[in-house]
N, C-alpha and C positions, 0 to 999 in steps of 0.2 A: 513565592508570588505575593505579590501587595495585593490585598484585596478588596485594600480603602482604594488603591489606585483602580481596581476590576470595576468596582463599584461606582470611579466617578466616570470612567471610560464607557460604562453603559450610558449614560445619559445623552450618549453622542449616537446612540443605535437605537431603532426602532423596536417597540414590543413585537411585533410580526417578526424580524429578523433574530431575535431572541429567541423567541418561541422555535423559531424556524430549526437556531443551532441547537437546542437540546431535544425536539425530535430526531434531528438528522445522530447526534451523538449518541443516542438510545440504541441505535442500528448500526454505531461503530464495532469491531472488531479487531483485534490482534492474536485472534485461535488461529488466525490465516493469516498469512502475509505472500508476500508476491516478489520473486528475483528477477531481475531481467538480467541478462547474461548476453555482454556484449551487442546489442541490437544497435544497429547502425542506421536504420531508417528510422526517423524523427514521427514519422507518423505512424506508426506503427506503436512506437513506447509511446505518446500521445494518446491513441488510442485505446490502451491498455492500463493507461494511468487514469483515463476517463472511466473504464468498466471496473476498476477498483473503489473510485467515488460511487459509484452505482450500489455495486452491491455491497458498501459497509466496512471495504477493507482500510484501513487507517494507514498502514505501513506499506513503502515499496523500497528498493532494493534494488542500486543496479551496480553492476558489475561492469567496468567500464575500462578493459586491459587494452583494447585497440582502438574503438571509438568510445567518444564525449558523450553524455547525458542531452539529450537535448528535447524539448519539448515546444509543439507547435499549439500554440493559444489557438488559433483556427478550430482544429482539430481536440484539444483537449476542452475546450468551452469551458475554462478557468476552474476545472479541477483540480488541478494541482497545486491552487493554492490553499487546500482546506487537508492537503496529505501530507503526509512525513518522511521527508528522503533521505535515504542510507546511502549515501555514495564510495562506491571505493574503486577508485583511481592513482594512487599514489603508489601502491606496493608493488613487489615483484611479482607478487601471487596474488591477486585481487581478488579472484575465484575463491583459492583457501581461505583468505582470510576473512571474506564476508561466511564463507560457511558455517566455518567457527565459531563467530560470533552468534553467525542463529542456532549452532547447537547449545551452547553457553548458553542462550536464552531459553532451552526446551524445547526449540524447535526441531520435526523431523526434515530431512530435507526429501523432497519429493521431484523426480525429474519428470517431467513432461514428455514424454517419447517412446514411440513403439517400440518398446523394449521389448525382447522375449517374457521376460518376467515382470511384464507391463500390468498392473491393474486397472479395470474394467473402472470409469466414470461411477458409471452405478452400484458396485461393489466396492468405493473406496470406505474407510474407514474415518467416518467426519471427525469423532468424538476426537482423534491424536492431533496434536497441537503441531499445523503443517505451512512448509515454504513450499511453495510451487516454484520451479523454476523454467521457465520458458530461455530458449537459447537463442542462437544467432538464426536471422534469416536462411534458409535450405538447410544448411549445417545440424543445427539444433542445440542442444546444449553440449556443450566441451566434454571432453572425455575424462576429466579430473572432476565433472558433477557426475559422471555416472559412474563413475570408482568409488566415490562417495556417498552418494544419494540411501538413504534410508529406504527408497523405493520410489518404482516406476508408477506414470501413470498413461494410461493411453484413451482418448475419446474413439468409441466403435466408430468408424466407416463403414460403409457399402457400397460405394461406387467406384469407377476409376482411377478418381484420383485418390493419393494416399496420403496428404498434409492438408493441413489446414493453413490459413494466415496466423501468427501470432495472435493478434487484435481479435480473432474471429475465438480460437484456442484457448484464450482465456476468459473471454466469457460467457462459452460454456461452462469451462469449470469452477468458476466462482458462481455460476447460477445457481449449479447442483450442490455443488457442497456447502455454498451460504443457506438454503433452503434446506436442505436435511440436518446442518449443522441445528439452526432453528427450530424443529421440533426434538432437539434431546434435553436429557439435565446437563449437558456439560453449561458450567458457567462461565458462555464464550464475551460477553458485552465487556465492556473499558472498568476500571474499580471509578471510583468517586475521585478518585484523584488525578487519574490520568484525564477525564472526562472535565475536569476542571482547569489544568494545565491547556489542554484543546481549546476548550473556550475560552480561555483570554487568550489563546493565540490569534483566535478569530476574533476575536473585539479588535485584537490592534492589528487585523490586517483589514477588518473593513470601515475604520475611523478614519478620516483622509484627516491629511498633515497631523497625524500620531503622535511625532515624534514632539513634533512643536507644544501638543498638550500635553504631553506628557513633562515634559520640561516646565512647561506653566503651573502646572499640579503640583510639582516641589518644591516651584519658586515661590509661586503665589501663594497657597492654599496648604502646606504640609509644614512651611516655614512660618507661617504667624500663628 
């Protein structure tokens, strides 16, 4: 990263909006991250890519073996463009092979579902560095995430019905686990570096015609 360039790209952004991104970055996360697994309704992964800008989560992760990624600005109210997306679409096994990589990175995989040997919300264990994965709409998650999964997780019920919405499903469980994760010593927040990659990403998605200053920065100003 150019940081003579960071540094002339701020001049194009407000101390307020400054300020803004390294409160909001203080509150970033990657002790959690977030799978979507096949979700076929746009507003639904929208909405869920929304309550992950909420509560801090940095990372999502979709899994995309029968339907596309899709995201509805309506509904997402421009969070998605301050997250980081894993897409995997291309292989035979999209499933395995996003798994894999979040075991690669220390992650447990965690399934979202009444499992028999489902963990209780309030008894989950914040401190282990977790994927949540949320499945298809009725379905749930695939049956190669719970052959897999490192462990179950289930929000209690009481009434009638026995599912939640996606959208609703997960943020409960980023409320609770971002919230208990925050009162331990684990040290869940971004290093200095990641924190800093972040923010010039956001300098140069909220500079309009970016691209044009930035071309003028090396023409003009880096060349004489």
């Amino acid at each position: 990263m150019d940081k003579n360039l960071l540094h002339y790209l701020e001049t194009y952004v407000t101390s307020r909006r400054k300020k803004l991104f390294h409160e909001v970055l203080e509150q970033r996360t990657r002790h959690f991250t977030v799978v979507l697994e096949n979700i076929y309704q746009p507003h639904n992964t929208s909405a869920v890519v929304r309550t992950c800008d909420i509560f801090g989560i940095q990372d999502v992760y979709t899994v995309e073996n029968t339907y596309l990624h899709k995201v509805s600005r309506h509904v997402a109210k421009g969070s998605q463009k301050w997250l980081d997306f894993h897409r995997y679409k291309t292989n035979e096994n999209n499933t395995k092979t996003c798994l894999t990589d979040l075991k690669n990175k220390g992650y447990k995989i965690i399934a979202t579902t009444p499992h028999n040997n489902s963990c209780m919300l309030s008894d989950f264990d914040v401190t282990q560095k977790s994927a949540f994965v949320f499945g298809v709409e009725k379905e749930g998650v695939s049956e190669y995430v719970k052959q897999h999964a490192n462990g179950f997780l289930k929000i209690p019920m009481f009434g009638f019905t026995e599912s939640l919405n996606i959208s609703v499903a997960a943020a409960i469980i980023l409320q609770s686990v971002t919230a208990r994760l925050k009162q331990t010593e684990v040290s869940w927040q971004l290093t200095s570096d990641e924190k800093e990659k972040i923010y010039f990403d956001w300098i140069t998605k909220t500079v309009k015609n970016v691209d044009n200053i930035i071309a003028h920065y090396y023409n003009n100003i880096v060349s004489k």
